[in-house]
VOGU-3710 file (C-alpha; in Angstrom, 3 decimals, decimal comma):
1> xxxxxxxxxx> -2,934/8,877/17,419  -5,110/11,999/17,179  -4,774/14,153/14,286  -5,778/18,057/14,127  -6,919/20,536/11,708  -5,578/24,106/11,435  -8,418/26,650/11,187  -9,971/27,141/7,684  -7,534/29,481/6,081  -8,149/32,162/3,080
11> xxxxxxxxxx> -5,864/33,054/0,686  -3,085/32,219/-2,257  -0,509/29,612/-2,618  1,486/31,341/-5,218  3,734/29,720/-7,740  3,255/26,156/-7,018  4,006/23,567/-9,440  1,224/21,117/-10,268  1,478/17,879/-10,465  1,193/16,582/-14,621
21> xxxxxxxxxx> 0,996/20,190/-15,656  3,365/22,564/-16,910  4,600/25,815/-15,478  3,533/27,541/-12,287  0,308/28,121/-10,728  -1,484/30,563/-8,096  -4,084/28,507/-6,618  -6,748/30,391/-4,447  -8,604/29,103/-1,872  -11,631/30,498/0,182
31> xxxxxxxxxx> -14,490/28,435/2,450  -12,425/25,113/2,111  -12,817/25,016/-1,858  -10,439/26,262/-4,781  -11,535/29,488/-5,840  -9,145/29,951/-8,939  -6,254/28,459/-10,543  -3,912/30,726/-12,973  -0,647/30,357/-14,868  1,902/32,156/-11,967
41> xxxxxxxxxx> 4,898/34,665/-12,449  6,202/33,222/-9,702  8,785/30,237/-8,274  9,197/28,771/-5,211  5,674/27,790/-3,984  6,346/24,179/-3,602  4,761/21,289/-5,350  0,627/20,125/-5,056  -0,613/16,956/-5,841  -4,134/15,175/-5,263
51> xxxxxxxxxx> -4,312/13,031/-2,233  -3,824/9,626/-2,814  -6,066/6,600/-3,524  -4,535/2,971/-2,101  -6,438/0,412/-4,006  -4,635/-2,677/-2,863  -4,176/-3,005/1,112  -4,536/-5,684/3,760  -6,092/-3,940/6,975  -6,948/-7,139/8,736
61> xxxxxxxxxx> -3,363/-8,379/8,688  -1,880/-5,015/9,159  0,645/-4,204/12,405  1,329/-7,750/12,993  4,820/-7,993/12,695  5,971/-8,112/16,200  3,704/-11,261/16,693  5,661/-13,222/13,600  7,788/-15,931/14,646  10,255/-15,799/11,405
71> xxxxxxxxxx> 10,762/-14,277/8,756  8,497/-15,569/5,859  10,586/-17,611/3,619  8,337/-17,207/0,277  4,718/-16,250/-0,067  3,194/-19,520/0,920  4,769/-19,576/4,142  3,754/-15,967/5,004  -0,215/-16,829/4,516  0,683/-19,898/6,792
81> xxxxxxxxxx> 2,061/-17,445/9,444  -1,023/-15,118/8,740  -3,146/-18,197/9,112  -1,544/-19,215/12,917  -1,873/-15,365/14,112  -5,790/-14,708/12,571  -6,775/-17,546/15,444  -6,184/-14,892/17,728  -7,300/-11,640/16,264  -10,570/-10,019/18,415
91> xxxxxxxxxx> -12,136/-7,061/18,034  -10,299/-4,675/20,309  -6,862/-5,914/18,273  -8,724/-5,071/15,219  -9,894/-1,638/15,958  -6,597/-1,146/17,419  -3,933/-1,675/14,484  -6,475/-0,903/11,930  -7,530/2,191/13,531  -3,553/3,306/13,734
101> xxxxxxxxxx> -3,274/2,006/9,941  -6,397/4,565/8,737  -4,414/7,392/11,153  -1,357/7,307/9,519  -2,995/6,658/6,076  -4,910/9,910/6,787  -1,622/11,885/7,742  0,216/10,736/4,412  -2,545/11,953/2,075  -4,542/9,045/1,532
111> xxxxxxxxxx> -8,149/9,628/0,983  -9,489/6,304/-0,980  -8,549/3,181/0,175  -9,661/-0,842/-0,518  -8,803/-3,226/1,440  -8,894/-7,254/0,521  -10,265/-9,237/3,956  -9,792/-13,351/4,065  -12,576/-14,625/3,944  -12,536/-18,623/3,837
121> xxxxxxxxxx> -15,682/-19,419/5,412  -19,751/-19,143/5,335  -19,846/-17,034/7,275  -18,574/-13,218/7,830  -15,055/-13,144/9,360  -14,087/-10,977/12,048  -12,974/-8,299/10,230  -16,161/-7,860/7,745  -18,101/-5,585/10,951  -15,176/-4,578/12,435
131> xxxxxxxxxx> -13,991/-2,925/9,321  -17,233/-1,838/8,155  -18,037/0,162/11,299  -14,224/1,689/10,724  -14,981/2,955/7,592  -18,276/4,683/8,723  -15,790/6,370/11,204  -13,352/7,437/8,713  -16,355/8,491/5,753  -15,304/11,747/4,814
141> xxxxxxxxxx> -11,406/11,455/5,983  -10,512/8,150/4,457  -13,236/6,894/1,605  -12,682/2,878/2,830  -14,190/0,292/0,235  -13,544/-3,659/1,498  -13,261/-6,710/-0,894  -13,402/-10,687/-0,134  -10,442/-12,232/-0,658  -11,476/-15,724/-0,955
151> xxxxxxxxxx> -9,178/-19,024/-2,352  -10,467/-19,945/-5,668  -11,255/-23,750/-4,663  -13,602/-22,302/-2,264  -15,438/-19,841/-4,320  -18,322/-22,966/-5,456  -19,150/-23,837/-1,717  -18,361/-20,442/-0,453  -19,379/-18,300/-2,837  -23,405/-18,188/-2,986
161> xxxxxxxxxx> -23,072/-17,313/0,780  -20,378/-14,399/0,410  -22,334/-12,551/-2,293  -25,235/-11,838/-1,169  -23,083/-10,030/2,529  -20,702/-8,035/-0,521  -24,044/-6,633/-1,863  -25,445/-5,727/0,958  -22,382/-3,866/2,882  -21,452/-2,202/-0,754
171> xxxxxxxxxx> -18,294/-4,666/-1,036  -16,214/-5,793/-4,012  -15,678/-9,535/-4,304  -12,218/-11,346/-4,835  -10,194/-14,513/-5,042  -6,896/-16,008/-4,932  -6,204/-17,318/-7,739  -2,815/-19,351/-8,483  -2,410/-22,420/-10,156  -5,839/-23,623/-9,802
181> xxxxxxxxxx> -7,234/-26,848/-11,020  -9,910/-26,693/-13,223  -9,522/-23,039/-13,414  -11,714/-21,848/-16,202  -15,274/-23,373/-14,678  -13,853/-21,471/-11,488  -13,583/-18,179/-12,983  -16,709/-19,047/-14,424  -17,903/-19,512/-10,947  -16,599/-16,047/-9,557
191> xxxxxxxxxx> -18,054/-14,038/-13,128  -21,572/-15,600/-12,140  -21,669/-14,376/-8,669  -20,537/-11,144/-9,353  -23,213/-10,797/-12,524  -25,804/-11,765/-10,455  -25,596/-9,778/-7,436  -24,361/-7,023/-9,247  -20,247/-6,721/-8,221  -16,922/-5,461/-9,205
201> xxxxxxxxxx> -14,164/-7,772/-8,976  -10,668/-7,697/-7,581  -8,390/-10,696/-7,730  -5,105/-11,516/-6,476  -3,716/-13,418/-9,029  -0,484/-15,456/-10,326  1,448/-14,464/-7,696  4,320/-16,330/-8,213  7,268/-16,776/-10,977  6,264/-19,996/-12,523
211> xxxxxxxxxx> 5,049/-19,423/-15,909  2,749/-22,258/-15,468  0,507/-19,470/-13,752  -1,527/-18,341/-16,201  -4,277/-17,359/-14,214  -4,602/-13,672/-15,776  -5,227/-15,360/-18,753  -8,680/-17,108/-17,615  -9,792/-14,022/-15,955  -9,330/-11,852/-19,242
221> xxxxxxxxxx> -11,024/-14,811/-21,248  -14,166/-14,024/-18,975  -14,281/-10,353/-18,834  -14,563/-10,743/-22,667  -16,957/-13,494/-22,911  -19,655/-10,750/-20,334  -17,806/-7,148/-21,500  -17,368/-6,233/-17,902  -15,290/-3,384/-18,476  -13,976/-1,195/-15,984
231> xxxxxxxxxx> -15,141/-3,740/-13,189  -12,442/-6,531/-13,276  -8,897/-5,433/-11,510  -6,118/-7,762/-11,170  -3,595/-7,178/-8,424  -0,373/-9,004/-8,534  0,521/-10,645/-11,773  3,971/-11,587/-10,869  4,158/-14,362/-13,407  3,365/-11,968/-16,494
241> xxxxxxxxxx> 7,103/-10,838/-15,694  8,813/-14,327/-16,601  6,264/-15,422/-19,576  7,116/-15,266/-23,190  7,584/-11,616/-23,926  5,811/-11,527/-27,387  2,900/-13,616/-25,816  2,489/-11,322/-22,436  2,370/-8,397/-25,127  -1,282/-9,809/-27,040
251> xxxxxxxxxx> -2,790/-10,505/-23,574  -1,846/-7,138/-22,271  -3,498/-5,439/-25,531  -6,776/-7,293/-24,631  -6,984/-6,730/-21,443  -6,668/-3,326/-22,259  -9,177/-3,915/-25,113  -11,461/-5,608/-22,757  -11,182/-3,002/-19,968  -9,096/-4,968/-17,094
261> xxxxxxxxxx> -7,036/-3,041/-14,891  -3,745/-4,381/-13,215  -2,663/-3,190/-9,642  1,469/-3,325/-9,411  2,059/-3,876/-5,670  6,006/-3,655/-5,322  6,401/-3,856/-1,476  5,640/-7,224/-0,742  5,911/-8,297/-4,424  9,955/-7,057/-3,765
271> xxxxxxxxxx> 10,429/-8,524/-0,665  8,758/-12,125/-1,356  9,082/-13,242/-4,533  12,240/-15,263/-6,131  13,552/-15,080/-2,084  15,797/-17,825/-0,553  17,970/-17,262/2,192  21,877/-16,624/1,736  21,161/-15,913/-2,145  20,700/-12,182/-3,938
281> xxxxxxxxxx> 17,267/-12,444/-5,565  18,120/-12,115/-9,655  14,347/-11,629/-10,271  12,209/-8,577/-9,019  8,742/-10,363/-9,014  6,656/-6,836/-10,442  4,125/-7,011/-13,216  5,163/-5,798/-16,535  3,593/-2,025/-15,327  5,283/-0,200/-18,079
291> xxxxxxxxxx> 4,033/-2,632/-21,225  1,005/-3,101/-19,544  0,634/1,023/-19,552  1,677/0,887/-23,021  -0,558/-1,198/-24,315  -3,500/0,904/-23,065  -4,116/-0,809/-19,436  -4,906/1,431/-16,452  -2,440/0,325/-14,198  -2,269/1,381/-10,584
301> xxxxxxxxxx> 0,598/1,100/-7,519  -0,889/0,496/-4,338  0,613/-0,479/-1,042  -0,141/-3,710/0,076  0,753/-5,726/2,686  2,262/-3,206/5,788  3,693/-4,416/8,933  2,435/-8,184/8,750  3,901/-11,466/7,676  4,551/-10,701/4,108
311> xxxxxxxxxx> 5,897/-7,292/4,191  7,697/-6,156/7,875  8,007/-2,661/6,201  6,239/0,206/5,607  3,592/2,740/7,465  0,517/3,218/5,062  2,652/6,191/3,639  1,452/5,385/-0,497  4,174/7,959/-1,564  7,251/5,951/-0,154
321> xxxxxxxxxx> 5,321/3,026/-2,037  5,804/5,199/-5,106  8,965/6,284/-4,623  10,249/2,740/-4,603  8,342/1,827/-7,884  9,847/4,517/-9,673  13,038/2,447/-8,191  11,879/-0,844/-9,137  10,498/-0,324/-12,338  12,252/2,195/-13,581
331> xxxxxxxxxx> 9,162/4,356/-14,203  9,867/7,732/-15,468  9,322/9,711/-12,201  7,028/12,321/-13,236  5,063/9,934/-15,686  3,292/7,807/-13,192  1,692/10,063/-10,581  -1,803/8,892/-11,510  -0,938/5,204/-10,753  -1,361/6,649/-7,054
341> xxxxxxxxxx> -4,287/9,327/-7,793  -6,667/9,409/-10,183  -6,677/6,096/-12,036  -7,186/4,260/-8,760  -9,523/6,845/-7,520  -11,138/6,449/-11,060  -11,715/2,805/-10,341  -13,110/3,134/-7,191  -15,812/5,922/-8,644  -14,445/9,152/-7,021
351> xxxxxxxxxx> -12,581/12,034/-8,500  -9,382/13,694/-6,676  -8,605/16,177/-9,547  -7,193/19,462/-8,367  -10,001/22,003/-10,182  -10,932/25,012/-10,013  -14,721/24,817/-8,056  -13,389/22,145/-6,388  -12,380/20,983/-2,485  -9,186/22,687/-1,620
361> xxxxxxxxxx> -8,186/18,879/-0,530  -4,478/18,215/-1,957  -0,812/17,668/-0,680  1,773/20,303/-0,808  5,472/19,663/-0,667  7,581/22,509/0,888  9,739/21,179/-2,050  11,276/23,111/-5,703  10,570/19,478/-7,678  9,045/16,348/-8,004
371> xxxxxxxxxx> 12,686/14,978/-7,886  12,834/16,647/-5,127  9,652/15,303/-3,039  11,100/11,987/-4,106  14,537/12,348/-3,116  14,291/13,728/0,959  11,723/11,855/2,841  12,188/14,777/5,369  11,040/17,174/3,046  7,643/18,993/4,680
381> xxxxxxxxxx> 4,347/17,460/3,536  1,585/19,416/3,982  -1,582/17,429/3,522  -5,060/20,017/2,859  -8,695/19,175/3,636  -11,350/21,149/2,726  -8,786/24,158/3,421  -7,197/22,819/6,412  -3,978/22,001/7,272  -4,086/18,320/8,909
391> xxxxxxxx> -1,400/18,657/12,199  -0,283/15,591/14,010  -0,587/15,322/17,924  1,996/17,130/18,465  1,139/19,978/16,852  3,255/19,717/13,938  2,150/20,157/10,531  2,580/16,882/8,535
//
């Protein structure tokens, strides 16, 4: 897919609405960066929002679907699936369906991303180069940060050699953690590599609707015990949704205490969990995003799985992700825009605020409201960069 900039244009977008703020706005623009912002007169200019940041994505096992024998009956059988289909991945697949993934990212209005790789053994998997030479092609269109995803059991064996490769290629380290034996030594395990070499962390945890999985609950024990604030993000959390109320409430005001951010990923989350075959699901398998928000979390809605074994659905595009958490969670519609902007772009260290001074970078809808945007997945998109329009191959504005 090849994707096109209009020339550098010069001049006004007048009466826009601004995403979080009130009223109308004339936003000038001149040599790719915003030249002024002012209260507006005028109606009718659409609606501008920063470009998004996708903190939670699987890039590896992304585009998949067509090679997936059944459909994946709960979560468990999904990462089986995933398992059979990695045996054949090689580069040239890789760079293929990732390279289409970053594309259409691009198009949407995605400009951060993370990605979690599987990574079970010593040494690097397949995707650790491939992906890392990808994201030095996309520097500057798509910002592309990769974490480990590693299963808990194996974090003592595999651990001490993972590190050391996450430090050196700028990575984030992560585990699966669900049900574990002997959990709190292996937290322990994961909170000594990542104080030692220097890492954030980024675990997939309690995915699943047992109670029993109380993994969140060992991972916010340890943040406390080091105060790593602002550097431990747990994705997931599925099992925070069918605890004890009163008791999810405490742990979500110390996480928020202790500075541990929760990633809501309702795609997959949706689709897999409390699923059995001729039965309506009664449970909806999302983190608590709205008490978590509450009780002073940073809480963030990412995309997930696309296209693969978990998750058939979906084309990188993080505003249909949003548009079906509003769904899902109820989430007051214009209340959560930052759960796709600038909290995650916040955790990843970069800053997507619209600002005067700043890159004329930002999406436009050709639309009069946010209800709008949300409500016609037709409606024109117009994503900016530096003061260009992006066009698809066809010569159509996105």
């Amino acid at each position: 897919m090849k994707i096109h900039a209009s020339p550098r244009i010069t001049g006004n977008l007048s009466g826009v609405t601004l995403a979080g703020q009130a009223g109308t706005w004339d936003l000038t623009h001149s040599g790719g960066r915003i030249a002024a912002l002012r209260p507006s007169r005028q109606t009718g200019g659409g609606m501008v929002l920063p470009l998004m940041a996708d903190i939670h994505v699987h890039l590896d096992k992304t585009m998949t679907i067509g090679r997936m024998p059944r459909r994946a009956a709960s979560l468990f059988d999904a990462i089986e699936m995933m398992g059979e289909d990695a045996a054949g991945w090689t580069e040239a697949d890789m760079r293929r369906r990732v390279g289409t993934a970053l594309a259409r990212a691009y198009r949407h209005g995605t400009a951060l991303m993370r990605s979690h790789l599987d990574w079970n053994t010593a040494e690097a998997p397949l995707a650790w180069p491939v992906l890392t030479e990808l994201a030095q092609e996309w520097r500057g269109r798509i910002d592309l940060q990769l974490a480990s995803l590693t299963a808990l059991d194996l974090i003592e064996e595999l651990g001490p050699r993972i590190a050391p490769q996450l430090r050196a290629g700028g990575g984030v380290m992560g585990a699966f953690v669900y049900r574990n034996a002997d959990m709190p030594r292996k937290i322990a395990l994961v909170f000594d590599l990542a104080e030692a070499h220097g890492l954030d962390l980024d675990f997939h945890v309690d995915e699943g609707l047992e109670p029993e999985a109380q993994g969140f609950d060992a991972i916010l024990d340890e943040t406390e015990r080091r105060g790593m604030a602002g550097r431990v993000l747990c994705g997931h959390g599925c099992s925070l949704s069918v605890r004890d109320p009163d008791q999810v409430l405490r742990l979500l005001e110390r996480a928020a205490h202790a500075g541990v951010g929760l990633t809501v990923l309702p795609g997959a989350n949706s689709y897999l969990q409390d699923a059995q075959d001729g039965r309506t699901p009664r449970l909806r398998g999302i983190a608590p995003l709205q008490e978590a928000r509450a009780a002073g979390m940073p809480v963030m809605i990412a995309s997930d799985n696309v296209q693969d074994g978990f998750f058939p659905f979906g084309d990188h595009d993080l505003w249909d992700v949003y548009r079906l958490a509003v769904l899902a969670g109820h989430l007051p519609h214009a209340d959560w825009l930052d759960a796709i902007t600038s909290t995650p772009a916040h955790w990843m260290g970069q800053d997507t605020t619209i600002c005067e001074g700043g890159p004329a970078s930002f999406i436009r809808f050709e639309s009069p409201s946010l209800i709008d945007a949300l409500s016609r997945p037709s409606a024109v998109r117009q994503v900016w960069r530096d003061g260009q329009i992006l066009l698809h191959d066809e010569g159509v504005e996105t």
